[in-house]
C-alpha positions as CSV (number, residue, x, y, z in Angstrom):
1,X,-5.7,8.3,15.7
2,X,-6.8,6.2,12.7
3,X,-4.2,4.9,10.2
4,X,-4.8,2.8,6.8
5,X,-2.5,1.2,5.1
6,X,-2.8,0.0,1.4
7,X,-1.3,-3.7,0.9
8,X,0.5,-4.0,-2.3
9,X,3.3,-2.3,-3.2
10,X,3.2,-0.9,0.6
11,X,3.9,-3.6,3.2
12,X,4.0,-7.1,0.5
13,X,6.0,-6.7,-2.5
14,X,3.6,-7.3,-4.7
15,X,4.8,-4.9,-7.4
16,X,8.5,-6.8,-7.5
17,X,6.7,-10.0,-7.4
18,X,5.4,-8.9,-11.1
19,X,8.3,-7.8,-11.9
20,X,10.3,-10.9,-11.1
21,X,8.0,-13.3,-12.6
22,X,7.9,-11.1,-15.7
23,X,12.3,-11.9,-15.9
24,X,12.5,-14.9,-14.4
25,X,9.6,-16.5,-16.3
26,X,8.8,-14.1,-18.9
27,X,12.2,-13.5,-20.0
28,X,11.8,-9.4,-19.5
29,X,15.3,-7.9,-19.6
30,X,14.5,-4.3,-18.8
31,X,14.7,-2.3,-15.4
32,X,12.1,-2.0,-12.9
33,X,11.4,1.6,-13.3
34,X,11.3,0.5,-17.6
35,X,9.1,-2.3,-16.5
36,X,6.3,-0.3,-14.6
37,X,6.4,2.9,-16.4
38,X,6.6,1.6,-20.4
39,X,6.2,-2.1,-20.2
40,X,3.2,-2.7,-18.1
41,X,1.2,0.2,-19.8
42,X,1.3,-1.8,-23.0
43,X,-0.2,-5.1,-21.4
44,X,-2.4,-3.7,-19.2
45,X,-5.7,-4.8,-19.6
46,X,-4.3,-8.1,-21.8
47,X,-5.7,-12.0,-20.3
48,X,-1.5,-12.3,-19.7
49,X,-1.7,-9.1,-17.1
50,X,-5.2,-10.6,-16.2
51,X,-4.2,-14.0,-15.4
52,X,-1.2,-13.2,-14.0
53,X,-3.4,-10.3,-10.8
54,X,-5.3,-13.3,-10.3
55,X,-2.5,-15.8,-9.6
56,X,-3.3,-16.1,-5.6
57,X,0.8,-16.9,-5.4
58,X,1.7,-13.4,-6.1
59,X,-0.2,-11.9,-3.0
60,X,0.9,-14.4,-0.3
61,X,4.5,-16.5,-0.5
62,X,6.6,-13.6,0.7
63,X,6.4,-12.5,4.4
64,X,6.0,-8.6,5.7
65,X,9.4,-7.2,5.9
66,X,10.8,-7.2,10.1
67,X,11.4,-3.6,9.8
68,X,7.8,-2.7,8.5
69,X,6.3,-5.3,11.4
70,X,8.1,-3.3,13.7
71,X,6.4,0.2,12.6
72,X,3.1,-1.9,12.5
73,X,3.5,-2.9,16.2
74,X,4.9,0.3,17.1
75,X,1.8,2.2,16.4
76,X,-0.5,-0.8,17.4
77,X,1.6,-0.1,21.1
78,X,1.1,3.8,20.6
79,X,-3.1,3.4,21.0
80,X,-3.3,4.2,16.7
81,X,-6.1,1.9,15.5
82,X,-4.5,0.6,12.1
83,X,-6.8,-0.4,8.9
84,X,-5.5,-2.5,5.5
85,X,-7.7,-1.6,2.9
86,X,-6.6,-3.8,0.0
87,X,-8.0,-3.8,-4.2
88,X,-7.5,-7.1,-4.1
89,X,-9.7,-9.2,-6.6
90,X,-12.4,-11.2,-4.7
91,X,-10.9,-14.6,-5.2
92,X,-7.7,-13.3,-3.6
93,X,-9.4,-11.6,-0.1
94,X,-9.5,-14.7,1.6
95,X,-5.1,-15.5,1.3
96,X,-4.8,-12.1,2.1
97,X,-6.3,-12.5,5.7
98,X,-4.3,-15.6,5.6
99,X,-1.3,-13.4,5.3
100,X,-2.0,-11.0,7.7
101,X,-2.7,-13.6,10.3
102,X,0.6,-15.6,9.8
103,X,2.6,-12.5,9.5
104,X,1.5,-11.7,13.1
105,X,0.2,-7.8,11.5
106,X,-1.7,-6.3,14.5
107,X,-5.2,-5.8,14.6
108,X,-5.3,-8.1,11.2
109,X,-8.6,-8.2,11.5
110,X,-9.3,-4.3,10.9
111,X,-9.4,-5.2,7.1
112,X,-11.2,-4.1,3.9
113,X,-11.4,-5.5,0.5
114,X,-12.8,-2.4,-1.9
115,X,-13.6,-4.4,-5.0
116,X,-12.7,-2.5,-7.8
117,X,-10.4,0.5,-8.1
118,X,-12.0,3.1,-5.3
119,X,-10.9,2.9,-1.9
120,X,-12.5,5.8,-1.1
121,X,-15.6,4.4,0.6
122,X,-13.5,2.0,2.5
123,X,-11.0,4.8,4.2
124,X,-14.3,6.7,4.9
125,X,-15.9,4.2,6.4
126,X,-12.6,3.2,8.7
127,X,-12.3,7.0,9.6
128,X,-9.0,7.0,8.3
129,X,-7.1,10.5,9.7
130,X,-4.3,9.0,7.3
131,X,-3.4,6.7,4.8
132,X,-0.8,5.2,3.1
133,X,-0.9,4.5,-0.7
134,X,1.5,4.4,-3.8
135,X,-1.8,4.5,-6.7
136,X,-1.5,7.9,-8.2
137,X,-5.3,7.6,-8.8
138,X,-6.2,6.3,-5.0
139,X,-3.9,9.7,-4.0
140,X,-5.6,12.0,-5.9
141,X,-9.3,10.6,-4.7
142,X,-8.1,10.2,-1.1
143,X,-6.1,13.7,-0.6
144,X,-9.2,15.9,-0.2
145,X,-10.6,13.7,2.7
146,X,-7.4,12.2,4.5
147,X,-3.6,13.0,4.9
148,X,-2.0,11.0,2.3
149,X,1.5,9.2,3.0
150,X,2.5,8.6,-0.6
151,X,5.3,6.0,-0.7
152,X,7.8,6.9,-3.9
153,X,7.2,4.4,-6.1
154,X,8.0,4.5,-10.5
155,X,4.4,4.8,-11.2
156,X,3.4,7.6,-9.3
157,X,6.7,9.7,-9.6
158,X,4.9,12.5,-11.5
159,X,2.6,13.2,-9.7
160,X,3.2,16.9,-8.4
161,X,2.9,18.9,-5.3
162,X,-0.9,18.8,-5.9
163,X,-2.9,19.3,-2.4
164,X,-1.4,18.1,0.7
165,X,0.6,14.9,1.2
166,X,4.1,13.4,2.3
167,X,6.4,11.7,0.2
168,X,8.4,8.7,2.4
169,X,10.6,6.0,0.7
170,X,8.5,3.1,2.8
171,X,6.5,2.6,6.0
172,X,9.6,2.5,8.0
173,X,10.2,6.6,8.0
174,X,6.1,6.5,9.5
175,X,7.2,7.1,13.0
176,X,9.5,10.1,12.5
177,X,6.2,11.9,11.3
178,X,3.6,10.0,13.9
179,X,5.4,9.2,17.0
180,X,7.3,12.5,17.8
181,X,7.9,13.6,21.5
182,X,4.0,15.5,20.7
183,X,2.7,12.3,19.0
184,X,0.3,14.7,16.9
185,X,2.4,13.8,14.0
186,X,5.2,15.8,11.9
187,X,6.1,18.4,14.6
188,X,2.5,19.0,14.7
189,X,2.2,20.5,11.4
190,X,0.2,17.5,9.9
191,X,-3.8,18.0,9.9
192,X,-6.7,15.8,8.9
């Protein structure tokens, strides 16, 4: 079995390394959820949200969480072949592979770098059989050719029971649905 894994917002904080920069050097005082579902709509686009996605720092000084490594390896020792299919702009790719080498991720170098906003190509091309994203508008693409993991996230918390996906709080809940006493996934009922 083939799993992909987005990067951001997935397994590296990317998302609360925005936010924290936003408080800690912006002097934001809202929430999190307030910060990515009214705040960052408004700036979106602006050279301050610009300059700030291409700051190399905010992809790379934090390491994986141990617990997420250890579903990583887990599968890695289970025969899945694993994929991280990252948005990341161009001038970032290369401190990304940086990170997944020095994190110790297995099979780091099963990566892609879709630039711009489609993954699609990219999880096609791995032969995905799932994938795990928290971009409402990657989910919505994705769903119709791969089972989607959606990991619950502020941004994408309206999204409805539209087609067929999972909802999990992170990467750690993974192996309850992939590595069962069947190993075909979620008691079996999960299909590709």
């Amino acid at each position: 079995m083939i799993i992909g894994f987005d990067v951001d917002g997935i397994l590296y904080p990317w998302h609360e390394e925005i936010y924290d920069y936003f408080v800690n050097d912006r002097n934001y005082k809202g929430t999190y959820h307030k910060f990515w579902t009214e705040y960052i709509p408004t700036i979106h686009g602006t050279i301050l949200m610009d300059n700030v996605v291409l700051d190399p720092t905010m992809y790379s000084h934090k390491s994986i969480k141990s617990e997420y490594l250890k579903v990583l390896n887990e599968l890695d020792s289970d025969g899945w072949k694993i994929w991280y299919i990252s948005s990341v702009p161009k001038s970032i790719a290369l401190d990304r592979v940086k990170w997944y080498r020095d994190n110790k991720l297995p099979q780091y170098k099963n990566y892609s770098f879709p630039y711009g906003l489609s993954k699609l190509d990219a999880v096609m091309d791995a032969k995905c059989d799932y994938f795990v994203e928290d971009r409402t508008q990657t989910i919505l693409e994705l769903m119709e050719h791969t089972f989607v993991f959606v990991v619950n996230k502020p941004w994408n918390e309206k999204l409805g029971a539209i087609g067929e996906f999972e909802r999990i709080n992170s990467v750690v809940e993974l192996p309850d649905y992939l590595l069962g006493d069947d190993k075909s996934g979620y008691g079996g009922d999960l299909y590709v």
